[in-house]
Backbone as a printed PyTorch tensor [residue, N CA C, xyz], in Angstrom:
tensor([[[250.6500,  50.0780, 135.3980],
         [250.3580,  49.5680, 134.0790],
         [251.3540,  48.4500, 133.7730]],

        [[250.9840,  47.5330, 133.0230],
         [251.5170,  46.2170, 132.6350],
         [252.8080,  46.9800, 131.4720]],

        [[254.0680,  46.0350, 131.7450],
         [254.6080,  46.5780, 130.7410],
         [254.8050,  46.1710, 129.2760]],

        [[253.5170,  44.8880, 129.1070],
         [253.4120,  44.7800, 127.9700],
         [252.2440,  45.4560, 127.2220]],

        [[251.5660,  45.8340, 127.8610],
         [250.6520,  47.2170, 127.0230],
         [251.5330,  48.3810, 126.9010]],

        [[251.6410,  48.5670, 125.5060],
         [252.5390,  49.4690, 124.2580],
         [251.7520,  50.4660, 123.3950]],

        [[251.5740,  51.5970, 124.0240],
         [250.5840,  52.8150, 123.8550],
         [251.7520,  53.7380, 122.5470]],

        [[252.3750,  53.5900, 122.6190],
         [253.6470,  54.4590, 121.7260],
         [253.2120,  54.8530, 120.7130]],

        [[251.9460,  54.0540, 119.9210],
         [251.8590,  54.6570, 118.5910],
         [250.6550,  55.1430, 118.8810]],

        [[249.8700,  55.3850, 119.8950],
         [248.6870,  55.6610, 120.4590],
         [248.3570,  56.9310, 120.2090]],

        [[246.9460,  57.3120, 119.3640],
         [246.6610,  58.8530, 119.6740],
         [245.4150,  59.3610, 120.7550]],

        [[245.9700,  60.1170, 121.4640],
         [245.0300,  60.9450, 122.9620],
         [244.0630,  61.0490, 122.3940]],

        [[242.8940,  60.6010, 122.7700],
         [241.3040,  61.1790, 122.8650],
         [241.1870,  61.3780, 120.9380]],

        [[241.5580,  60.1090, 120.4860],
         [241.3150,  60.2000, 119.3830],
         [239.3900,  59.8920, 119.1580]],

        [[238.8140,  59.0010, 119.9160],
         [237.3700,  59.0010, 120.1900],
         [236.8120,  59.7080, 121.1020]],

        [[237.1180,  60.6510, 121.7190],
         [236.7590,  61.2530, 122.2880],
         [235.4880,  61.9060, 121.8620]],

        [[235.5580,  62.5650, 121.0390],
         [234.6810,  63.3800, 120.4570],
         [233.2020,  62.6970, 120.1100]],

        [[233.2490,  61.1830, 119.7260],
         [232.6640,  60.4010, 119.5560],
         [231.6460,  59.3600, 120.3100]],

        [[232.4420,  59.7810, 121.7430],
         [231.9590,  59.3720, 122.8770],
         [230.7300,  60.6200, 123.4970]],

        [[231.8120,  61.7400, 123.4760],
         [230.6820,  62.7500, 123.9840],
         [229.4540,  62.8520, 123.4500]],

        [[229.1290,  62.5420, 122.3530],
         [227.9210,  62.8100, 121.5740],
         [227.2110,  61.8070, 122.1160]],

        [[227.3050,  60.8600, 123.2720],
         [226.7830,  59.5960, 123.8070],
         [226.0610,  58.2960, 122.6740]],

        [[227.1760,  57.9370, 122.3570],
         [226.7860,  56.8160, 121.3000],
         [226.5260,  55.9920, 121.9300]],

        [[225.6570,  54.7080, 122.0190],
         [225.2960,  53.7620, 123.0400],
         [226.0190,  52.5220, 121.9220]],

        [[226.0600,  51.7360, 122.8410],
         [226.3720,  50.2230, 121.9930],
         [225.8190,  49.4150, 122.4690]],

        [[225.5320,  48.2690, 121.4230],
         [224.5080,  47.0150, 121.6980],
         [224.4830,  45.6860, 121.1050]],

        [[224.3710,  44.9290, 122.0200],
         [224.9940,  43.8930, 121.4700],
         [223.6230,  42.5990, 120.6670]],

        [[223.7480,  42.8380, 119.7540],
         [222.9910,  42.2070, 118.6680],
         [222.6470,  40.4170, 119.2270]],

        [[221.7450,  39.6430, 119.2710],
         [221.7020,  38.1570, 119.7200],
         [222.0270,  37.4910, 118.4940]],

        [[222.4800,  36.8210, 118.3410],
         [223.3820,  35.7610, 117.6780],
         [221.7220,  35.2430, 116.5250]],

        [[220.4350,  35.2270, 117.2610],
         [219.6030,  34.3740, 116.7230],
         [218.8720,  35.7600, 115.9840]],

        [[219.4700,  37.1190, 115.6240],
         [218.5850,  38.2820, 114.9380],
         [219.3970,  38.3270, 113.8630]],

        [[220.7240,  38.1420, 113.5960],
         [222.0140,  38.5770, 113.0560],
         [221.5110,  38.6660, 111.8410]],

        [[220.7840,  37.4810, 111.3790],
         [220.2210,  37.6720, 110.1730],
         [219.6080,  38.8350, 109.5100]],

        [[218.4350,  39.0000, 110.2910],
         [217.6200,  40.3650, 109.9810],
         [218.0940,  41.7130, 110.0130]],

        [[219.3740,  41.6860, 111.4810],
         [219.6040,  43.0310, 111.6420],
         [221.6550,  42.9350, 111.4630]],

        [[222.0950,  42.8350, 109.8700],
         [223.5770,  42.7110, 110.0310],
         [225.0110,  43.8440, 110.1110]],

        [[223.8390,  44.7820, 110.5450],
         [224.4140,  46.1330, 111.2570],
         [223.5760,  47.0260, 111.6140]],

        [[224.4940,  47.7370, 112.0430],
         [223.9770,  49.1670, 112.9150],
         [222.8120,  49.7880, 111.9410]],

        [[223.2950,  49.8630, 110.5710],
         [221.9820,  50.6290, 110.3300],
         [220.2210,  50.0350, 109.8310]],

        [[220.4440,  48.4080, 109.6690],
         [219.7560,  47.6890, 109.8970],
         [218.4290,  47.9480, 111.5300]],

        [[219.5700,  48.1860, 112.6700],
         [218.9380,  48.0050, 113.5540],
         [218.2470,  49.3300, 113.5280]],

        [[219.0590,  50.6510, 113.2290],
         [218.1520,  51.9030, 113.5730],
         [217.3990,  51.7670, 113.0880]],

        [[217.1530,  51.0990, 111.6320],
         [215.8110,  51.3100, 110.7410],
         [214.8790,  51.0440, 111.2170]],

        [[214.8320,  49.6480, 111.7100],
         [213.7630,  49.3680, 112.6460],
         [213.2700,  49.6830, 113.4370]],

        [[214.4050,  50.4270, 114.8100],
         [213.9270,  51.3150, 116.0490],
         [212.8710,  52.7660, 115.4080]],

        [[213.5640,  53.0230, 114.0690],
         [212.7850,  54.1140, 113.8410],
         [211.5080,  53.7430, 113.2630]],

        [[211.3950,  52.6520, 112.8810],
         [210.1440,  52.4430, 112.1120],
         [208.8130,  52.0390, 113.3360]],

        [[209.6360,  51.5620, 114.2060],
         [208.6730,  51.0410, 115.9190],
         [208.4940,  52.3900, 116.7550]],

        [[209.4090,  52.9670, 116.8250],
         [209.1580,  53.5610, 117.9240],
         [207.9290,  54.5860, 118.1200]],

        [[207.2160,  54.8830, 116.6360],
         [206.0270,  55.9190, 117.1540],
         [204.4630,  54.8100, 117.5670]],

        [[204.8930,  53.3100, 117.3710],
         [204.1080,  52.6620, 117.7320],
         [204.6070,  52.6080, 119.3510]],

        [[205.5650,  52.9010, 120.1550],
         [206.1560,  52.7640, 121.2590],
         [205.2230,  54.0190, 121.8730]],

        [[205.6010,  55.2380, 121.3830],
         [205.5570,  56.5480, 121.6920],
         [203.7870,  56.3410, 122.1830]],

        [[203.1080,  55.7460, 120.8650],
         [201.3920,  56.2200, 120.9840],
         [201.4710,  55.2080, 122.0320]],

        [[202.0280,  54.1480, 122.6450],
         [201.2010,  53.1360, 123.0580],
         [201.7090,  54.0050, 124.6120]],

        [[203.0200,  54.3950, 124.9780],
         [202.9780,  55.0300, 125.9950],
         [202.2040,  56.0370, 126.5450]],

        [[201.5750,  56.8210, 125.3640],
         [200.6010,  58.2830, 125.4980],
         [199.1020,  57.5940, 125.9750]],

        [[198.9430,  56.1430, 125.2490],
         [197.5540,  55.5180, 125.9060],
         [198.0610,  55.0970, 127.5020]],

        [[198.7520,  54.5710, 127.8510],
         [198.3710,  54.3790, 129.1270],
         [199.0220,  55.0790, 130.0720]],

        [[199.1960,  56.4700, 129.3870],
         [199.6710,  57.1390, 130.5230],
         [197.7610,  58.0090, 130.7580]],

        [[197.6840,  58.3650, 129.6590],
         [196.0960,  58.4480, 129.4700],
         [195.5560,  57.8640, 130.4550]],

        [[195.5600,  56.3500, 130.0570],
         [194.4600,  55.6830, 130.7840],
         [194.8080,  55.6520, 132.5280]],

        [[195.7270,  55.8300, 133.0900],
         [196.4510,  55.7100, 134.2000],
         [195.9240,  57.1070, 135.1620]],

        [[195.7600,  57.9830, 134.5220],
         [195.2280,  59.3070, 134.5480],
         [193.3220,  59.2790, 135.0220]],

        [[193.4000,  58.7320, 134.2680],
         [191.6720,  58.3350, 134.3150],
         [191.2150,  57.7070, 135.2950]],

        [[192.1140,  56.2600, 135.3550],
         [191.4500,  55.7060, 136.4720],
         [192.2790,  56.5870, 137.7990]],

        [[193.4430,  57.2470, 137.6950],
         [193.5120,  57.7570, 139.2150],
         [192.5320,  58.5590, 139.6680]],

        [[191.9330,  59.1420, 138.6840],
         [190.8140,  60.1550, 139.1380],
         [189.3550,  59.6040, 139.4550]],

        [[189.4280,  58.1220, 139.3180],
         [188.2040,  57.3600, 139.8100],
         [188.1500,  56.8310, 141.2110]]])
């Protein structure tokens, strides 16, 4: 270790706990910043899309099904 990194006032596994719960991070594009100017900006949206995600996956797993059986 470098001896100018100075841990002294440092507390152990102070995020720890925070990590385990697997928080993901993401890095926002410079050209959305507007629309989405935090974290809870962005969930709103993931939550408001994603059962349009969910049905559109259930159709073509559907349809994928169908034609294998043709």
């Amino acid at each position: 270790m470098r001896p100018e990194y100075d841990f002294s006032g440092a507390a152990r596994g102070k995020t720890a706990a925070r990590y385990a719960e697997g928080t993901n991070v993401v890095v926002v594009g410079r050209d959305v910043l507007d629309v989405f100017p935090d974290g809870n900006a962005v969930n709103e949206a993931l939550r408001a899309l994603a059962p349009v995600i969910r049905r559109r996956r259930r159709t073509l797993k559907k349809a994928s099904r169908v034609a294998a059986r043709e």
